[in-house]
C-alpha positions as CSV (number, residue, x, y, z in Angstrom):
1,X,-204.2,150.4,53.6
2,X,-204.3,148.2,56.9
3,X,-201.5,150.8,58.3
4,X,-205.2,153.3,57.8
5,X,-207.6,150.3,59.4
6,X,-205.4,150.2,62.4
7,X,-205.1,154.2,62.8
8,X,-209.0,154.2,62.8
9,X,-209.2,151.3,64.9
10,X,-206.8,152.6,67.5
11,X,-208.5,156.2,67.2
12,X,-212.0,154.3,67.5
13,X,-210.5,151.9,70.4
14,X,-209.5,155.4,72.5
15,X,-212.6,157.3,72.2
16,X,-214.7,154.5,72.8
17,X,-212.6,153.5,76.3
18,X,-212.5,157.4,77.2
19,X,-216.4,157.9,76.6
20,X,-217.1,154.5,78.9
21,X,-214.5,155.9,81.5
22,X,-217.1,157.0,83.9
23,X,-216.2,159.3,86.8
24,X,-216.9,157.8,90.3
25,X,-220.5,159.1,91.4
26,X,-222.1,159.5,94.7
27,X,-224.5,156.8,95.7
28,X,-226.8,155.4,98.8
29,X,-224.7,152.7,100.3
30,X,-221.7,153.1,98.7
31,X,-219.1,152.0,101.3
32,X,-217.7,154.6,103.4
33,X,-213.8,154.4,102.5
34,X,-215.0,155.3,98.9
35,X,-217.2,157.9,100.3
36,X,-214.8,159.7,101.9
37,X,-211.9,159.4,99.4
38,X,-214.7,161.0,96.8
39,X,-215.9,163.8,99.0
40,X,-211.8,164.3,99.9
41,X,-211.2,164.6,96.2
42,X,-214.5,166.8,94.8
43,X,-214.1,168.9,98.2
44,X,-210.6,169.4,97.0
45,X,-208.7,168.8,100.1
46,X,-206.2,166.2,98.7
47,X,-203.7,168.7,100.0
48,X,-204.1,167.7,103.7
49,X,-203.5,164.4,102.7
50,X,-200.0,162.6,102.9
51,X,-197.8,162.1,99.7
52,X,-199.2,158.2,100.0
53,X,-202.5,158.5,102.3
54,X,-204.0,155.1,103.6
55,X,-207.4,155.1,104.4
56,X,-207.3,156.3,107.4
57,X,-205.7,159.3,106.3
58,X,-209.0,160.1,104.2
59,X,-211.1,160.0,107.0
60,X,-208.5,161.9,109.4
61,X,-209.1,165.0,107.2
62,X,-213.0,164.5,107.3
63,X,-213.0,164.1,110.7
64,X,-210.4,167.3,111.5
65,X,-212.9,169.4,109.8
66,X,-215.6,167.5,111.9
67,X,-217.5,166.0,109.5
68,X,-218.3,162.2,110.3
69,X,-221.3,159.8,109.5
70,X,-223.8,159.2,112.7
71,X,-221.6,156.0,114.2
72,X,-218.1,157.7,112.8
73,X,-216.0,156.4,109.8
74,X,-215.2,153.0,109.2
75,X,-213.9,151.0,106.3
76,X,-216.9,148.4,106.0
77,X,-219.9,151.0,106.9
78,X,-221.8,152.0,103.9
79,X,-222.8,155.7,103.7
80,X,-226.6,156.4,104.3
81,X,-229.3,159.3,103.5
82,X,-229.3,159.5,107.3
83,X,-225.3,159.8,107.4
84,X,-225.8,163.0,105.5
85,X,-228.6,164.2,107.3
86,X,-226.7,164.6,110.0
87,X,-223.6,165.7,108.7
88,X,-225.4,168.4,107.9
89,X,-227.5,169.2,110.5
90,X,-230.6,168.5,108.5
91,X,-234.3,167.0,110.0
92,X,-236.0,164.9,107.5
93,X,-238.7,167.0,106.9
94,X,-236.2,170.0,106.1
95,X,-234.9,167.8,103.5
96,X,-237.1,165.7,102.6
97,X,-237.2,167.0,98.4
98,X,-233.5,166.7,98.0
99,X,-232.3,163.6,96.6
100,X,-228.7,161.8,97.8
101,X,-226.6,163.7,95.6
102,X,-228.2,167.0,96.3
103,X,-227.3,166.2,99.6
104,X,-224.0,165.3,98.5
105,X,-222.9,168.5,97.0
106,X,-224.5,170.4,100.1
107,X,-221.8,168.5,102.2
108,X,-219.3,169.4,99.4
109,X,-220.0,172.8,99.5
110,X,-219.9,172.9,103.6
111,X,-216.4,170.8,103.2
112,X,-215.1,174.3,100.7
113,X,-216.2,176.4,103.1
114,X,-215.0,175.0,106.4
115,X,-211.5,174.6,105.0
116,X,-211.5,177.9,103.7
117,X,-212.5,179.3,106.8
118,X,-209.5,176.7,108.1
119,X,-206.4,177.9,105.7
120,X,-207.8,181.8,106.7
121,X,-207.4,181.5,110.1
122,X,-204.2,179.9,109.7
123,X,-203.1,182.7,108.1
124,X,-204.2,185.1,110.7
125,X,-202.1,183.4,113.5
């Protein structure tokens, strides 16, 4: 019987941690280290990082695909709706229905695309 009470306690125990485990989320003034290692990992470009990346590493490969917040990277800048802006080349009023993470995902999506175009002309050479 308690052999039973602690399998459905530890079964209760690992859904409950894995249903709280929440997934790191893009937010307005998040600090820029955490930023980048986010966009790094969603963009999937851990690849150009190095088998044990510091931070600079993170925003080496951000900035190689020229993508950088309005005064650069830095570890104790916070990321801004301005920062993305113009990241993306973006005017206010072009943008001014999309919320941060929309914004977010646009730069994603640019970050997919620029390395593609990246690796194919690496191939061509």
């Amino acid at each position: 019987m308690h052999e039973r009470v602690l399998a459905v306690f530890f079964i209760f125990c690992t859904l409950s941690t894995l249903l709280l485990a929440e997934e790191p989320k893009f937010t307005e003034g998040m600090n820029q280290f955490d930023f980048a290692k986010l966009l790094v990992k969603e963009a999937n470009l851990e690849t150009h990082l190095s088998p044990t990346p510091n931070d600079e590493d993170y925003f080496k490969v951000l900035i190689d695909l020229e993508i950088e917040p309005i005064r650069g990277w830095s570890r104790e800048g916070i990321i801004t709706r301005e920062d993305l802006l113009y990241i993306l080349g973006y005017s206010g009023e072009e943008a001014k229905d999309m919320s941060f993470a929309e914004l977010c995902q646009q730069v994603i999506s640019l970050l997919k695309e620029i390395s593609s175009e990246e690796q194919f002309h690496l191939f061509e050479q």
